[in-house]
N, C-alpha and C positions, 0 to 999 in steps of 0.2 A: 698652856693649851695643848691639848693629844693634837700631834701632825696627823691625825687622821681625821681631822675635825675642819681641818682647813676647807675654807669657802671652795667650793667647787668638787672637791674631792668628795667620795661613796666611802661612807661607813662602812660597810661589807663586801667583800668581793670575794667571790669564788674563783677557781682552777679556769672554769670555762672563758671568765669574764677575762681572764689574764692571755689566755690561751689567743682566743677572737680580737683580743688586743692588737697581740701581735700579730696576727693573721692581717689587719689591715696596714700594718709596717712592710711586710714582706709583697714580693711580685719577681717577677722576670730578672728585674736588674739588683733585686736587694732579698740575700740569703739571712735566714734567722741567723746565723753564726755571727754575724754584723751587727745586728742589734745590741744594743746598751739599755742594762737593767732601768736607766732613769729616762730611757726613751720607751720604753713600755709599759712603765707605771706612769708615764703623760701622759699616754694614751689613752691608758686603761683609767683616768682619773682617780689617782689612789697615792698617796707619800710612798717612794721607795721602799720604805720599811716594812711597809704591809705587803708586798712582793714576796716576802720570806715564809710570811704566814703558811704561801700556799709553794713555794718553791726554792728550795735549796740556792739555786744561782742561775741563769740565760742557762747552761749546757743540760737543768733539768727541764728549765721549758719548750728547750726546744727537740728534745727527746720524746717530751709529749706529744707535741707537734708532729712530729714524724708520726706515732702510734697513730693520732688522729686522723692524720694523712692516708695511711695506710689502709685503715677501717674504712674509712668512707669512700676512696678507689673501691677496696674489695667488693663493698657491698652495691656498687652501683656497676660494675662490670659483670657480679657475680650475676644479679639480676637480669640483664641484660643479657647474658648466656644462658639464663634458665626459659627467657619466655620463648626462646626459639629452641629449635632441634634438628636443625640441618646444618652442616660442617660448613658450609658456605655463608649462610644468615648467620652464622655465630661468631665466624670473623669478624665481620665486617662491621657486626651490630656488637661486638664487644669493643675494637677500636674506636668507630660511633661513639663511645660513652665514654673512653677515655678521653675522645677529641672537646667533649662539651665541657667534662670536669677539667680538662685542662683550662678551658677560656671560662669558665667558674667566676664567682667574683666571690667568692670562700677562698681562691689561690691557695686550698690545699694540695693542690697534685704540682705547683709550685716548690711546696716546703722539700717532697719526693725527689723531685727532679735537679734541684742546688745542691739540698746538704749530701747528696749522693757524690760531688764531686768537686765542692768546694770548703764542705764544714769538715770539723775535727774529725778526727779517726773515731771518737764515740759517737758522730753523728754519721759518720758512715758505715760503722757497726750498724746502730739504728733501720737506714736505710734498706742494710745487706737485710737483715732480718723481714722486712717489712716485703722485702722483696721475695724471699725464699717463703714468705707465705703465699704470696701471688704464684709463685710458681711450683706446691703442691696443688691447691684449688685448679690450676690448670691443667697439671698432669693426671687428675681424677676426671677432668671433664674430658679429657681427650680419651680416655680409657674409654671410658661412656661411650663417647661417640663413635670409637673406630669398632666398639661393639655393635652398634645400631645398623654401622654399614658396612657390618662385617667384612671388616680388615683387619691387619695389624701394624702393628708402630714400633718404629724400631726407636728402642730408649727413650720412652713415655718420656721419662723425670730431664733427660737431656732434649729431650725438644721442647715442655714444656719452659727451663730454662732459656734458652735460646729464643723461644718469641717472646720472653718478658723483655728478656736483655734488649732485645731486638726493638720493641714497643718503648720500652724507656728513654732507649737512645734518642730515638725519631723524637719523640715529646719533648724533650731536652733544647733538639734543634728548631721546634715546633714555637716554641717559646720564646723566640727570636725574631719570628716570621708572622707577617699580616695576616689574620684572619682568613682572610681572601686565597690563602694558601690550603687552607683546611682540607676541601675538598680532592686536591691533585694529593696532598701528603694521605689522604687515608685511604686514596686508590693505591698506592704505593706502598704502604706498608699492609693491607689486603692482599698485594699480590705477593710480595714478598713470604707473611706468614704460610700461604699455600702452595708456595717453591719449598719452606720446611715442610712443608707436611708430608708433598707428592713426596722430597724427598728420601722422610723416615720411612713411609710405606712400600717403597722401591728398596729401602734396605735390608727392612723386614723379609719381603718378597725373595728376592736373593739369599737372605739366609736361608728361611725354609726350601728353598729349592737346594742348597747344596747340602743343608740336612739331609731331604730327601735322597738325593746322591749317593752321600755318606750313608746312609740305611741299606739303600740298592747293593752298592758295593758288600757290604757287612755280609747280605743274606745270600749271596752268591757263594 
């Protein structure tokens, strides 16, 4: 008899089905890198063997994982900063969105926040990457915006770095912490991101003046 005939066990299974498998394995206390390929085809009600079908070994699905993690953060923060346009609303309403996909019951923003500091070196390649996407998309919005109200920023790509960093960290520790926390953590990391910000535009500010300076001087 094909083991993939066996009572209980799906005839067919797709990437996603495998993917959503493990999704309900993983949480707070348990990173994809921990999972065991026969504890994911349990899950996924499928014979070990048909795992292969759709994936080399656990370090290709949890690769995935991360990509999916990634995609669906971006797109729900990205949204999230697009329905506003005030540098204050967009804070707060982009952390907002991280705070909800964090407590998700998909625990993709999960897979983000472990394999970044406890999976293999390819899954925190992964991670890096997933993350350096997040923070071109934020250093394009910040451009946007310091244009709207007319200012400048000093090292767009370095501050937008800095509050991912910044935002991930906190989610990391957020993930440890009761619910009931949510509200103080995302006044906190609020104020925080617009200590970066006042920051960069104070340094910006300072350079253009001692250009300035420097030009005075010249034309004398």
């Amino acid at each position: 008899m094909d083991v993939d005939s066996h009572p209980g066990r799906k005839a067919t299974i797709s990437r996603e089905d495998i993917i959503y498998a493990a999704l309900k394995l993983v949480g707070p206390h348990r990173s994809v890198s921990s999972l065991s390929l026969r504890e994911v085809a349990r899950e996924a009600g499928i014979a070990p063997n048909s795992f292969y079908r759709q994936f080399r070994d656990t370090d290709e699905l949890a690769v995935a994982l991360i990509d999916l993690a990634g995609q669906s953060l971006r797109k729900i923060v990205g949204e999230a900063r697009h329905r506003l346009t005030t540098r204050r609303s967009i804070v707060r309403s982009s952390i907002e969105a991280f705070m909800e996909q964090l407590r998700a019951d998909d625990r993709l923003l999960h897979v983000l926040l472990r394999e970044g500091t406890v999976g293999s070196d390819a899954f925190k390649r992964a991670v890096d990457r997933e993350l350096s996407f997040f923070e071109e998309e934020l250093r394009v919005d910040l451009i946007r915006l310091a244009a709207l109200d007319q200012v400048e920023l000093y090292e767009p790509a370095l501050v937008a770095r800095s509050i991912t960093r910044l935002v991930f960290a906190m989610g990391a520790t957020a993930m440890d912490m009761p619910r009931e926390k949510d509200p103080e953590l995302i006044e906190q990391m609020s104020a925080m991101v617009r200590m970066i910000l006042a920051g960069s535009r104070a340094m910006a500010e300072r350079g253009k003046a001692a250009r300035g300076r420097a030009e005075r001087n010249r034309a004398r």
